[in-house]
mmCIF file as Biopython writes it, N, C-alpha, C and O atoms, coordinates in Angstrom:
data_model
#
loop_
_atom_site.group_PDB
_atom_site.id
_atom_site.type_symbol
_atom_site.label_atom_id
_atom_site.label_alt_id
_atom_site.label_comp_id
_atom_site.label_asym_id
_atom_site.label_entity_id
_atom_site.label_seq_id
_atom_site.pdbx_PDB_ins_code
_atom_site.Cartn_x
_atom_site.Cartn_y
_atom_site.Cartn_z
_atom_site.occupancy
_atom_site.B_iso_or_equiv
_atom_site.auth_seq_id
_atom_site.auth_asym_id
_atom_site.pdbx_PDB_model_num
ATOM 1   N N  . UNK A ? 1  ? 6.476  -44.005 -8.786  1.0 0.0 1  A 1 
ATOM 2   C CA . UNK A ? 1  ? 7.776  -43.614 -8.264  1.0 0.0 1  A 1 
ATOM 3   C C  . UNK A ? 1  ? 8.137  -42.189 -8.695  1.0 0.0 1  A 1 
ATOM 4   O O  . UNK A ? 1  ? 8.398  -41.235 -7.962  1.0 0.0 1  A 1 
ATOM 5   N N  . UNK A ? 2  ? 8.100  -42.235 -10.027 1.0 0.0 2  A 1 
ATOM 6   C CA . UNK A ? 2  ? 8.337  -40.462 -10.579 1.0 0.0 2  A 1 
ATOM 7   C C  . UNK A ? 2  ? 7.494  -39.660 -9.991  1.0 0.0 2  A 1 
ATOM 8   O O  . UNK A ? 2  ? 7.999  -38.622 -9.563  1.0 0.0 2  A 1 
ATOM 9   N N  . UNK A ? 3  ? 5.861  -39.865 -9.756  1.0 0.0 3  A 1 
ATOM 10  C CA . UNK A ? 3  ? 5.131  -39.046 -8.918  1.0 0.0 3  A 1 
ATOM 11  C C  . UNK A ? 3  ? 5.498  -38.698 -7.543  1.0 0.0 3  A 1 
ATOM 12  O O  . UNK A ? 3  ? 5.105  -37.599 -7.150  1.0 0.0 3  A 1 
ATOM 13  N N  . UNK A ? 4  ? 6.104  -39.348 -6.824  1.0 0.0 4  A 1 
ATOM 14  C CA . UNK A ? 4  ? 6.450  -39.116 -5.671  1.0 0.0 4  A 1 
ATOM 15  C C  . UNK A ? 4  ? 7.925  -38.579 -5.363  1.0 0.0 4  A 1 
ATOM 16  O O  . UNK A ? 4  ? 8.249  -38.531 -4.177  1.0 0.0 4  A 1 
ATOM 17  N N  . UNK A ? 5  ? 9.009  -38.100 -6.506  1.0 0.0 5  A 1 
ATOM 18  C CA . UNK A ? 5  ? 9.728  -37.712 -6.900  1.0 0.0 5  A 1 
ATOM 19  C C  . UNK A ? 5  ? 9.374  -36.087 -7.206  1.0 0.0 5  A 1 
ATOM 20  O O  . UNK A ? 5  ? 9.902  -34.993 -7.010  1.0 0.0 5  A 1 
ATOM 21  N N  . UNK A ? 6  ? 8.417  -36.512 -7.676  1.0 0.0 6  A 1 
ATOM 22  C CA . UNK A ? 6  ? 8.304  -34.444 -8.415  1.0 0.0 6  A 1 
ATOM 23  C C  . UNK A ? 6  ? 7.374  -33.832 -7.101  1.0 0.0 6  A 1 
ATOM 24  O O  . UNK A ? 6  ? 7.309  -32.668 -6.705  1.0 0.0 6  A 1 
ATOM 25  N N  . UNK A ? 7  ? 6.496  -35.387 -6.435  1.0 0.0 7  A 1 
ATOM 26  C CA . UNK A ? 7  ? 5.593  -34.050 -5.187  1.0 0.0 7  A 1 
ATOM 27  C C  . UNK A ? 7  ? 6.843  -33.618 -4.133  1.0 0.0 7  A 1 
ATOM 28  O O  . UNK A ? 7  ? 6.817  -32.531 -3.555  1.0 0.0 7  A 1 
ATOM 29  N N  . UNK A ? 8  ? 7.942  -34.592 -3.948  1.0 0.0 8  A 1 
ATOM 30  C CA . UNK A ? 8  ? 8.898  -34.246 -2.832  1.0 0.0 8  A 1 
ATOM 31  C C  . UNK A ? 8  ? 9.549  -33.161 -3.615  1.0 0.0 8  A 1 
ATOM 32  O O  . UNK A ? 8  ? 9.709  -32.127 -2.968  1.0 0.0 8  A 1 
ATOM 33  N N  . UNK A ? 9  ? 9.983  -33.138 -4.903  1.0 0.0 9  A 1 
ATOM 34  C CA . UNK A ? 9  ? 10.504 -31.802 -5.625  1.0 0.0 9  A 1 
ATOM 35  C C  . UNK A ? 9  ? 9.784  -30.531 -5.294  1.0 0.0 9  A 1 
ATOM 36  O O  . UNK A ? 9  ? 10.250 -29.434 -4.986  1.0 0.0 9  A 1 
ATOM 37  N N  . UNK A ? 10 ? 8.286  -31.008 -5.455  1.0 0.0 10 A 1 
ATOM 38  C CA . UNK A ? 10 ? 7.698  -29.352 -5.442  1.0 0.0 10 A 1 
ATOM 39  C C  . UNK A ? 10 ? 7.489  -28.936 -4.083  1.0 0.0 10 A 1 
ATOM 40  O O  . UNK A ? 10 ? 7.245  -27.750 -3.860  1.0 0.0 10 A 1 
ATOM 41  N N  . UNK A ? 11 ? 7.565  -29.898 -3.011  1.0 0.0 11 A 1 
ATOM 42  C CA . UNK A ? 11 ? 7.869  -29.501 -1.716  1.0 0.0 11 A 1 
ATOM 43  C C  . UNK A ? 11 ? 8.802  -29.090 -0.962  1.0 0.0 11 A 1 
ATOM 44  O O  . UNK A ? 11 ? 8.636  -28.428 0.063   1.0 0.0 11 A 1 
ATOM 45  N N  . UNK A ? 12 ? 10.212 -29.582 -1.579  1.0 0.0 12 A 1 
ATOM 46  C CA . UNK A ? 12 ? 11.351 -29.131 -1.114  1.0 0.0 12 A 1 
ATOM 47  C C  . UNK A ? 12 ? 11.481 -27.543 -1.994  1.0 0.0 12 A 1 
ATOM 48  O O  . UNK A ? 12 ? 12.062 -26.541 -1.577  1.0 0.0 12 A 1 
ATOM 49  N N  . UNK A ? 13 ? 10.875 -27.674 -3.083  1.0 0.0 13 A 1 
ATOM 50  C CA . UNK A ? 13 ? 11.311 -26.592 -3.528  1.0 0.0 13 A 1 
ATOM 51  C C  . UNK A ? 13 ? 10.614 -25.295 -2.714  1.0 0.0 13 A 1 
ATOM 52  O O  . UNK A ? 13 ? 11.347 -24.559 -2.053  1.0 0.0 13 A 1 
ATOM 53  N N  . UNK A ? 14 ? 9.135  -25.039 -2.792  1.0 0.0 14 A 1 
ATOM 54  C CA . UNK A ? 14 ? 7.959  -24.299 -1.723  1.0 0.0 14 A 1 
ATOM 55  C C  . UNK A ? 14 ? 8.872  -23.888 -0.840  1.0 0.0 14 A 1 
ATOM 56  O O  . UNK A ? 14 ? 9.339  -22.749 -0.823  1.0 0.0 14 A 1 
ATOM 57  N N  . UNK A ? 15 ? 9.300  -25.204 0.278   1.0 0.0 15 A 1 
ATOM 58  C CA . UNK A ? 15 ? 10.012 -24.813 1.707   1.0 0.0 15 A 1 
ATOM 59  C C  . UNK A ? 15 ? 11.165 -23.823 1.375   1.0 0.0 15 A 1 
ATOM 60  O O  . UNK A ? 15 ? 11.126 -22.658 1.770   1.0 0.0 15 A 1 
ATOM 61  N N  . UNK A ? 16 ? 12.104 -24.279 0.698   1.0 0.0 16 A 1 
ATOM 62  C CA . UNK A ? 16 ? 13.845 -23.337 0.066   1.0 0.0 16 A 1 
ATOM 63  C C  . UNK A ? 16 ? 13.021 -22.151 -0.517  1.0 0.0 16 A 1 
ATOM 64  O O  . UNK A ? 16 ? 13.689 -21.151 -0.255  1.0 0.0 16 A 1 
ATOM 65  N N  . UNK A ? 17 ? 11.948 -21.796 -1.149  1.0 0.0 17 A 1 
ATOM 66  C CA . UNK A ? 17 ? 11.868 -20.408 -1.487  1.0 0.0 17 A 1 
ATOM 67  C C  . UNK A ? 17 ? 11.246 -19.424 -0.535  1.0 0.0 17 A 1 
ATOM 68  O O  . UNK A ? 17 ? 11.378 -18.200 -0.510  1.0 0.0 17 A 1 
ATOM 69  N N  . UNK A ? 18 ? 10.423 -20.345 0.369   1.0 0.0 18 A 1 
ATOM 70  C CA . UNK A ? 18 ? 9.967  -19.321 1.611   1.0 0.0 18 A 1 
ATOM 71  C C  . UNK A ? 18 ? 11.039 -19.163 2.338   1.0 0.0 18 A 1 
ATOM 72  O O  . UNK A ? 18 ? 11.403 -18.000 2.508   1.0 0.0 18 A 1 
ATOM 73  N N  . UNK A ? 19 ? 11.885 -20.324 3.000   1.0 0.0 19 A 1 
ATOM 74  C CA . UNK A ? 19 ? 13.081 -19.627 3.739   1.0 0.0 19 A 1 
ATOM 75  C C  . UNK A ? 19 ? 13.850 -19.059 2.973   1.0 0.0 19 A 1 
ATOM 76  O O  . UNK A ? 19 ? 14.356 -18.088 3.536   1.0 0.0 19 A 1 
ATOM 77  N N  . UNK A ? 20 ? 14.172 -19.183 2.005   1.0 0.0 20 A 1 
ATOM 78  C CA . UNK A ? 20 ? 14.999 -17.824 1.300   1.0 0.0 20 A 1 
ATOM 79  C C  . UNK A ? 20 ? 14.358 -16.520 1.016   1.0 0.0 20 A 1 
ATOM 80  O O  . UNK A ? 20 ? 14.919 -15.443 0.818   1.0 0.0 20 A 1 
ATOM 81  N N  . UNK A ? 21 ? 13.235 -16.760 1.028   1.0 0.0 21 A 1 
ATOM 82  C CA . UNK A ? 21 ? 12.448 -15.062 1.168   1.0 0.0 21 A 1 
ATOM 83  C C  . UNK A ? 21 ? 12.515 -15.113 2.593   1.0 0.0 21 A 1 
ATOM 84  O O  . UNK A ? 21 ? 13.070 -14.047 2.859   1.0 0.0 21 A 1 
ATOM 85  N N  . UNK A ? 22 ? 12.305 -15.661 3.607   1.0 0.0 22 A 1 
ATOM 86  C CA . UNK A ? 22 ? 11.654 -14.760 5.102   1.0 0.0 22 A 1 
ATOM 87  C C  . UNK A ? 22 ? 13.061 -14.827 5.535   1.0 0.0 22 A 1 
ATOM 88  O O  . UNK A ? 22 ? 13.426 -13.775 6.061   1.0 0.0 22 A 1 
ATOM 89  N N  . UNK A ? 23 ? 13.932 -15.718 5.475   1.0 0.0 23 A 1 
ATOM 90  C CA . UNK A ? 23 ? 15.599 -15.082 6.143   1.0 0.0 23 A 1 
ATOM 91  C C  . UNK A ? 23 ? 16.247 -14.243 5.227   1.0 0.0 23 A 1 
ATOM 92  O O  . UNK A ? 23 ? 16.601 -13.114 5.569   1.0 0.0 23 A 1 
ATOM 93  N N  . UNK A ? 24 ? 16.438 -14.676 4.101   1.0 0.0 24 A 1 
ATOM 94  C CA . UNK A ? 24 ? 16.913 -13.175 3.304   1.0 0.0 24 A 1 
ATOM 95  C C  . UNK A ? 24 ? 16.262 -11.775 4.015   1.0 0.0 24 A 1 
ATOM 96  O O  . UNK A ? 24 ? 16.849 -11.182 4.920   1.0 0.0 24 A 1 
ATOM 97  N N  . UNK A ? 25 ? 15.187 -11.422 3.558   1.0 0.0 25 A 1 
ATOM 98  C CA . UNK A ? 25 ? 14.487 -9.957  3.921   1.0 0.0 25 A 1 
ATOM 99  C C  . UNK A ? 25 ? 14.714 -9.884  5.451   1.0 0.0 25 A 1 
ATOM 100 O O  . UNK A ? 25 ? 14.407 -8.794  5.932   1.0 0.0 25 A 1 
ATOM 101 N N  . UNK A ? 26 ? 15.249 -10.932 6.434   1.0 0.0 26 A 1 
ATOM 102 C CA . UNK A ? 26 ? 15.215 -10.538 7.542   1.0 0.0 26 A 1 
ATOM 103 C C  . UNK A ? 26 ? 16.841 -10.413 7.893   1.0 0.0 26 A 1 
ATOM 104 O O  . UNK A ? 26 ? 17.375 -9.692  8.736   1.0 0.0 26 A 1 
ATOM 105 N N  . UNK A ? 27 ? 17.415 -11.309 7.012   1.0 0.0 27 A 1 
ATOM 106 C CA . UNK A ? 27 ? 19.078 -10.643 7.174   1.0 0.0 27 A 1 
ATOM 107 C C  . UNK A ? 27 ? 19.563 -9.470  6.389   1.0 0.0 27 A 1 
ATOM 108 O O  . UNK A ? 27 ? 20.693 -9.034  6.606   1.0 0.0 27 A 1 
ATOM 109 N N  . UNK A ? 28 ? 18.741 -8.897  5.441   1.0 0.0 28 A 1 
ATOM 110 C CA . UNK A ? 28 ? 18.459 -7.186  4.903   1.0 0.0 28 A 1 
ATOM 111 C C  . UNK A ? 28 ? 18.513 -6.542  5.784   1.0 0.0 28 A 1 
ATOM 112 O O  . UNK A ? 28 ? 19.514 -6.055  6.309   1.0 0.0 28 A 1 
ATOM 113 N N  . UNK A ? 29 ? 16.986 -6.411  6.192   1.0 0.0 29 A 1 
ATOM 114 C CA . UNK A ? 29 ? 17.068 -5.268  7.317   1.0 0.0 29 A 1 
ATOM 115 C C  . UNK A ? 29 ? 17.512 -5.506  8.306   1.0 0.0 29 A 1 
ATOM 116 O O  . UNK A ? 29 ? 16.889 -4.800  9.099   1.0 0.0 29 A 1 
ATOM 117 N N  . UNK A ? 30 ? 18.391 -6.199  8.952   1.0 0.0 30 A 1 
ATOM 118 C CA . UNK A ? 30 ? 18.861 -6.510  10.197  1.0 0.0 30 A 1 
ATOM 119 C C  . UNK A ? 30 ? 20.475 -5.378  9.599   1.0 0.0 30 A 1 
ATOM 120 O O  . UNK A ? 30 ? 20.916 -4.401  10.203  1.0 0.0 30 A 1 
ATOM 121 N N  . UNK A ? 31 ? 20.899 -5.852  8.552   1.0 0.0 31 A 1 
ATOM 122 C CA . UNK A ? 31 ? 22.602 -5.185  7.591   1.0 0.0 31 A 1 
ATOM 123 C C  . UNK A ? 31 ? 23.330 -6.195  7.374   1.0 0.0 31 A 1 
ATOM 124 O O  . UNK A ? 31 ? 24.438 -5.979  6.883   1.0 0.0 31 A 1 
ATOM 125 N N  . UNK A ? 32 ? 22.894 -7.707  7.698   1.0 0.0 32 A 1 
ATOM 126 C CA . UNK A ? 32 ? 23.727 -8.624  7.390   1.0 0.0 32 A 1 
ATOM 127 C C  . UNK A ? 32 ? 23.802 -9.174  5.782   1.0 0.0 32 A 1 
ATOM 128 O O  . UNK A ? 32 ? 23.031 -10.030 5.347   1.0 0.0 32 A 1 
ATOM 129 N N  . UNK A ? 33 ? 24.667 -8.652  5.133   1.0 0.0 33 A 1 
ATOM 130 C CA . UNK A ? 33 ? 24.553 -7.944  3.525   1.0 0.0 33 A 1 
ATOM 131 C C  . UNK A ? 33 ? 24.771 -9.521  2.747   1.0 0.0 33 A 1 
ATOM 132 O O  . UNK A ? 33 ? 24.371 -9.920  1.654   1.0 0.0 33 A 1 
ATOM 133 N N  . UNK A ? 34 ? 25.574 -10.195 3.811   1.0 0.0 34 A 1 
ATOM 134 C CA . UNK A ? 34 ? 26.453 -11.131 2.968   1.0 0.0 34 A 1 
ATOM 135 C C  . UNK A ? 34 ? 25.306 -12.299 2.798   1.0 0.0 34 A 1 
ATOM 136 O O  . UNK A ? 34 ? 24.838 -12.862 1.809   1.0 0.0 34 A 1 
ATOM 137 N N  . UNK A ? 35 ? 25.023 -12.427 4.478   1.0 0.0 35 A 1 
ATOM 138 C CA . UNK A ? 35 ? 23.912 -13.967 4.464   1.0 0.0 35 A 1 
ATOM 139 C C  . UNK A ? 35 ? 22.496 -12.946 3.841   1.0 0.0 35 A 1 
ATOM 140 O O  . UNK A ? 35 ? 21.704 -13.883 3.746   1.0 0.0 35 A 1 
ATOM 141 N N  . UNK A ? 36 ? 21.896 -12.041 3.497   1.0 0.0 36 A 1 
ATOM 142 C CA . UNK A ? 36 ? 20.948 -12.000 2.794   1.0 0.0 36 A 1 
ATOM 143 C C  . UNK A ? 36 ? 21.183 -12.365 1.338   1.0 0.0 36 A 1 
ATOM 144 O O  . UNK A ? 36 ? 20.454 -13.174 0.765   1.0 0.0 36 A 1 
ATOM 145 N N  . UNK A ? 37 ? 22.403 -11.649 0.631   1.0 0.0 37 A 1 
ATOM 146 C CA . UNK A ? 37 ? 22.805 -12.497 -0.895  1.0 0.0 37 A 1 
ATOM 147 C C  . UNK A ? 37 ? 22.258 -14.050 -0.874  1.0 0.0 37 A 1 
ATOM 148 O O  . UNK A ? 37 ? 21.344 -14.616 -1.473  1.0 0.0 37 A 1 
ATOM 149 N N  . UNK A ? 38 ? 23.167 -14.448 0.020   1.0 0.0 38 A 1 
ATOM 150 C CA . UNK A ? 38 ? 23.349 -16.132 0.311   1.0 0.0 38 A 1 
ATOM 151 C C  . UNK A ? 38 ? 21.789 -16.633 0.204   1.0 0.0 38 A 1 
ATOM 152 O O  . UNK A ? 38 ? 21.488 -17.435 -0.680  1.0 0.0 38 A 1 
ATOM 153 N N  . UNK A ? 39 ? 20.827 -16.154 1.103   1.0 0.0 39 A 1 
ATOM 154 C CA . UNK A ? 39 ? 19.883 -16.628 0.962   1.0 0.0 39 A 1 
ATOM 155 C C  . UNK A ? 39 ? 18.189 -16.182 0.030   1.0 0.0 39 A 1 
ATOM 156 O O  . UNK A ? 39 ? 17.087 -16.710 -0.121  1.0 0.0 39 A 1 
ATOM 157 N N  . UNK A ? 40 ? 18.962 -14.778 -0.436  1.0 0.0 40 A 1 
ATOM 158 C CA . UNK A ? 40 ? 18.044 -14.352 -1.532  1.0 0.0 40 A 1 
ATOM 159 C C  . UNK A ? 40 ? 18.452 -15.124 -2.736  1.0 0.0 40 A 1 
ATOM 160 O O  . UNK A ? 40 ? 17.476 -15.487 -3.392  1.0 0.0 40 A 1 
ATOM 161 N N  . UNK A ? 41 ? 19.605 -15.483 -3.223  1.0 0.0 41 A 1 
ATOM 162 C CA . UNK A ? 41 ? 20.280 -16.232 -4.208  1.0 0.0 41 A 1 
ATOM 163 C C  . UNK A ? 41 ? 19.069 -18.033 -4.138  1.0 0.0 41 A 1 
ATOM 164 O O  . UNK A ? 41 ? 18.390 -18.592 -5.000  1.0 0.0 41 A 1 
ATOM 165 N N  . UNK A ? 42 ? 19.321 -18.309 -2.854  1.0 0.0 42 A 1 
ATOM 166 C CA . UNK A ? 42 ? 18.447 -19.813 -2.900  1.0 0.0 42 A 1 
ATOM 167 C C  . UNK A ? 42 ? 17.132 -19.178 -3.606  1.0 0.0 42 A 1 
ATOM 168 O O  . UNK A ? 42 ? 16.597 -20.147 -4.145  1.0 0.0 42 A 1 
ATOM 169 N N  . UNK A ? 43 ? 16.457 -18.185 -3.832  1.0 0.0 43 A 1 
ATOM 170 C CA . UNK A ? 43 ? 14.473 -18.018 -4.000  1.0 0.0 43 A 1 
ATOM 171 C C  . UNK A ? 43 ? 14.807 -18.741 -5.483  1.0 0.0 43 A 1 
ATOM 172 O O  . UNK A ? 43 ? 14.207 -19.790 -5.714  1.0 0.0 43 A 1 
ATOM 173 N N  . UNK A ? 44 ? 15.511 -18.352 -6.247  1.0 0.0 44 A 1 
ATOM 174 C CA . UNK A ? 44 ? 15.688 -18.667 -7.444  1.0 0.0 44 A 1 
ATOM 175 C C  . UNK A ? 44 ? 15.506 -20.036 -7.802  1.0 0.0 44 A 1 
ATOM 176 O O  . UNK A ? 44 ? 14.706 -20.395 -8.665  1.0 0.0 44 A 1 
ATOM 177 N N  . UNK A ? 45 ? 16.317 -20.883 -7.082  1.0 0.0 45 A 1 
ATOM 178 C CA . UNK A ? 45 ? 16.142 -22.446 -7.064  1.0 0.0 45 A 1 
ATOM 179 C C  . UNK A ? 45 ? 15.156 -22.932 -6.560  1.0 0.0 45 A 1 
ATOM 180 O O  . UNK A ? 45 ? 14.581 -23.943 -6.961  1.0 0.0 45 A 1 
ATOM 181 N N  . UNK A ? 46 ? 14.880 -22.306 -5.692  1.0 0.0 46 A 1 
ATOM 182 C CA . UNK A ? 46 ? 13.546 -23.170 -4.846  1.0 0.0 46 A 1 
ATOM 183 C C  . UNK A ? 46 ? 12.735 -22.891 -6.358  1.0 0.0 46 A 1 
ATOM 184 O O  . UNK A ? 46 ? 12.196 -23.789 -7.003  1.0 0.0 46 A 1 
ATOM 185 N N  . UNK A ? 47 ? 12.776 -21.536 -6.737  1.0 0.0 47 A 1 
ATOM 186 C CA . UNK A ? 47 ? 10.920 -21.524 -7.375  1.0 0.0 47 A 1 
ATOM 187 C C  . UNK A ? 47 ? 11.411 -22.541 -8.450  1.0 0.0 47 A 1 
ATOM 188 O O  . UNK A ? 47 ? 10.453 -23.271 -8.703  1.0 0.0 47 A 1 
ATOM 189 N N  . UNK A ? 48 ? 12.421 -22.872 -9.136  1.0 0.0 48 A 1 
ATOM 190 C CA . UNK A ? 48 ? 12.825 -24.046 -10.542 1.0 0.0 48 A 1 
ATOM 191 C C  . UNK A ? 48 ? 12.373 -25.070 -9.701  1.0 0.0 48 A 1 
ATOM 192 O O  . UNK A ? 48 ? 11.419 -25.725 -10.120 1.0 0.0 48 A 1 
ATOM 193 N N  . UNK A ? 49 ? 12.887 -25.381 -8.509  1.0 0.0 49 A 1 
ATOM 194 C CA . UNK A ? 49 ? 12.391 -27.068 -7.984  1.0 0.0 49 A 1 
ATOM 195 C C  . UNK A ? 49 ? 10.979 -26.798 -7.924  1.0 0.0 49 A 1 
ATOM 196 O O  . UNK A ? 49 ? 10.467 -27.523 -8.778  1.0 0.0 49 A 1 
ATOM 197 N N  . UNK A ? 50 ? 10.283 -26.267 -7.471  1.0 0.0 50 A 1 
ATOM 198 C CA . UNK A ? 50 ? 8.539  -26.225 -6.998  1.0 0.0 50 A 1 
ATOM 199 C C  . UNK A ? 50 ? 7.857  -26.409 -8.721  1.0 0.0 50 A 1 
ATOM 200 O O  . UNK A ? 50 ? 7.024  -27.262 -9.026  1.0 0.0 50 A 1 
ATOM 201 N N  . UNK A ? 51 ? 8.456  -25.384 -9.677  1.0 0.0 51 A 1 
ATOM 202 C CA . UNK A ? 51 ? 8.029  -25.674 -11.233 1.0 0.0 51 A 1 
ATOM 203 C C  . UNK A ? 51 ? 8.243  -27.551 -11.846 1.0 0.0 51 A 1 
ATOM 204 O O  . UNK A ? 51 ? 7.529  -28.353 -12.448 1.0 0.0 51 A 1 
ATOM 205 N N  . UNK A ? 52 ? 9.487  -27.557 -11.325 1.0 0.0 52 A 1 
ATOM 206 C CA . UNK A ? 52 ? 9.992  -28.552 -12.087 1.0 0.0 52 A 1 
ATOM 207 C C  . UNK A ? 52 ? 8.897  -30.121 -11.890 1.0 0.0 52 A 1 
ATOM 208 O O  . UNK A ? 52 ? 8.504  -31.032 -12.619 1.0 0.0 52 A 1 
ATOM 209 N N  . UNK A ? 53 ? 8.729  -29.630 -10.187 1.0 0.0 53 A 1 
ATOM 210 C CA . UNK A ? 53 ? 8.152  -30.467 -9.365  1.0 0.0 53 A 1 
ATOM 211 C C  . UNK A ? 53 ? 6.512  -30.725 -9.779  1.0 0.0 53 A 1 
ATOM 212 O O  . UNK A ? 53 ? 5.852  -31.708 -10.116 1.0 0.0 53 A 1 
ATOM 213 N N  . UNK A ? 54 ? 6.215  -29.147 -9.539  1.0 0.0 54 A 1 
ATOM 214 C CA . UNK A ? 54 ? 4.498  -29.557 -10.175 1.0 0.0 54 A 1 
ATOM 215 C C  . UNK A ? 54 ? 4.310  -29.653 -11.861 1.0 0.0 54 A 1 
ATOM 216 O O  . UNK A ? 54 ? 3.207  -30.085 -12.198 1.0 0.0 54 A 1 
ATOM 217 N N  . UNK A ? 55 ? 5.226  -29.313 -12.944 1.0 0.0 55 A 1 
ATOM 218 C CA . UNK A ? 55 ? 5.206  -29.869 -14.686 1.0 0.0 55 A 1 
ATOM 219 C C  . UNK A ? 55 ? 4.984  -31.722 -13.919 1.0 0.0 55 A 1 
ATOM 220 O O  . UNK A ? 55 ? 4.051  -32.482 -14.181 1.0 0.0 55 A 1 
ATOM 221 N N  . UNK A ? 56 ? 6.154  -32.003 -12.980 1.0 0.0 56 A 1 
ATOM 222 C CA . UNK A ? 56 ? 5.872  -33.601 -13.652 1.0 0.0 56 A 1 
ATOM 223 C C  . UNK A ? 56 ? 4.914  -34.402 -13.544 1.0 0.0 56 A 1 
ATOM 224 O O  . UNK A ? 56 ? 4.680  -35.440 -14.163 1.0 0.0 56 A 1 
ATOM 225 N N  . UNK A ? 57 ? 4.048  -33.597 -12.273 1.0 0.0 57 A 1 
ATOM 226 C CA . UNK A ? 57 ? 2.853  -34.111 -11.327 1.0 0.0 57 A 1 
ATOM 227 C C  . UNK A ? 57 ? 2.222  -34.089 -12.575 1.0 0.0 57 A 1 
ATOM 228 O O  . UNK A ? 57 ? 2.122  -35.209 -13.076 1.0 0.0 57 A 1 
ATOM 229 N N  . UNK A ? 58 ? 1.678  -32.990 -13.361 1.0 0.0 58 A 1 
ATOM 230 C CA . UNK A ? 58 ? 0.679  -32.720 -14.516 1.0 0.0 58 A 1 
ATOM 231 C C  . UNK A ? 58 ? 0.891  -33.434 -15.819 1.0 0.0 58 A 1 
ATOM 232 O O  . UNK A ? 58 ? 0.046  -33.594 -16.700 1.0 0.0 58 A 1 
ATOM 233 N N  . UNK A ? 59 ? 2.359  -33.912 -15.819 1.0 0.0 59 A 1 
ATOM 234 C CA . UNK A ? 59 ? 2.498  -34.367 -16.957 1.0 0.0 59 A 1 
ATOM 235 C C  . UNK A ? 59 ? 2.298  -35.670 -17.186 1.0 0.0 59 A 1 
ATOM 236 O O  . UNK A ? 59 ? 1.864  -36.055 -18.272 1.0 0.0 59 A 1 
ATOM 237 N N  . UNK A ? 60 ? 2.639  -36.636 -16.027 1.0 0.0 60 A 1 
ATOM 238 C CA . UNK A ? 60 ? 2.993  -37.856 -15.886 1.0 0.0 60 A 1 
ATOM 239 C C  . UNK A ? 60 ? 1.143  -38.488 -15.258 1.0 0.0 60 A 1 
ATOM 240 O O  . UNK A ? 60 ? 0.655  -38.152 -14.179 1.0 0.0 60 A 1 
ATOM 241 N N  . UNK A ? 61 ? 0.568  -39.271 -16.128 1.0 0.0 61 A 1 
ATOM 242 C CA . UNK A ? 61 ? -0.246 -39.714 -15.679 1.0 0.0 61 A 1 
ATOM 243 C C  . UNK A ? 61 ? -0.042 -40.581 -14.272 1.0 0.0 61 A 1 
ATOM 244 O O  . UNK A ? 61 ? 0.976  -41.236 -14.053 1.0 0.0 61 A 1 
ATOM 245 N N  . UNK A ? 62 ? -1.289 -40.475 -13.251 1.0 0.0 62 A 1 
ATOM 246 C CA . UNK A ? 62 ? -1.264 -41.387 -11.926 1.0 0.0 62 A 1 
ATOM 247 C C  . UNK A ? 62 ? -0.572 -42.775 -12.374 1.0 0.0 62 A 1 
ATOM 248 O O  . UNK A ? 62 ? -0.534 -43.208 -13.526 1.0 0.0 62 A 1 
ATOM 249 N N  . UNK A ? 63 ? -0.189 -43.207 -11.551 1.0 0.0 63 A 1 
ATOM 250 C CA . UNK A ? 63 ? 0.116  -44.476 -11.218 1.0 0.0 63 A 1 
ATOM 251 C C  . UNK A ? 63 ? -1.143 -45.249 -11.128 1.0 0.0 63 A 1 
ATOM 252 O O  . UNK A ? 63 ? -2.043 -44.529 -10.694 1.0 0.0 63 A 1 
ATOM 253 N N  . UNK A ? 64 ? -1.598 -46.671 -11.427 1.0 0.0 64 A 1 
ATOM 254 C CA . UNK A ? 64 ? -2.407 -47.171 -11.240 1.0 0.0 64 A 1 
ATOM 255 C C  . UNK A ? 64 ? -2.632 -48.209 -10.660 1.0 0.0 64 A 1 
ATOM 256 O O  . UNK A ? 64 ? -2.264 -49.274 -11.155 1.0 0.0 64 A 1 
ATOM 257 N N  . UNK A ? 65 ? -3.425 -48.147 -9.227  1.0 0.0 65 A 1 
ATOM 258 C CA . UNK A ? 65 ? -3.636 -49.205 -8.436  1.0 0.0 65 A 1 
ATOM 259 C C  . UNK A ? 65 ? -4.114 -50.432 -8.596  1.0 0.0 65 A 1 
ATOM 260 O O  . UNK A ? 65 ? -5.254 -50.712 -8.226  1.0 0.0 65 A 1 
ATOM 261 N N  . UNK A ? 66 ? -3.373 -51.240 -9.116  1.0 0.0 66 A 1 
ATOM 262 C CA . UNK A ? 66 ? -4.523 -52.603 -9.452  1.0 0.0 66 A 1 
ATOM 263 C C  . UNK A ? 66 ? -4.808 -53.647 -8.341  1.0 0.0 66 A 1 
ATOM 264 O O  . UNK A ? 66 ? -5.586 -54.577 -8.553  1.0 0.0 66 A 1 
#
C-alpha cells in the first residue's frame, strides 16, 4: 500500500514539475508575469513530491506476494 503511495507521489510530483517548467517559461516569454510566478512557484513542490516519492520506493522493502 505505502509502495503504491510514494510511486503515485513520485508521479504526480514528475508531472507538477514539468508543467510548472514548460507553462511557467512559456507564460515568461509570452509577459504574463503573474501566471509565470504562479506556476514557476509549483517546480519547487513537484521536485519535494517526486524526492519524497522515490526515498520511499528505496526505502520501504517490496511487498511480498505469497
Amino acid at each position: 500500500m505505502i509502495e503504491r503511495i510514494g510511486r503515485y507521489t513520485a508521479y504526480f510530483g514528475g508531472i507538477l514539475t514539468v508543467v510548472g517548467l514548460v507553462i511557467g517559461f512559456t507564460a515568461m516569454l509570452k509577459g504574463a508575469e503573474d501566471l509565470a510566478k504562479f506556476f514557476i512557484m509549483l517546480v519547487p513542490l513537484g521536485f519535494l513530491l517526486l524526492f519524497t516519492g522515490v526515498v520511499t520506493l528505496f526505502m520501504l522493502p517490496p511487498d511480498k506476494q505469497d
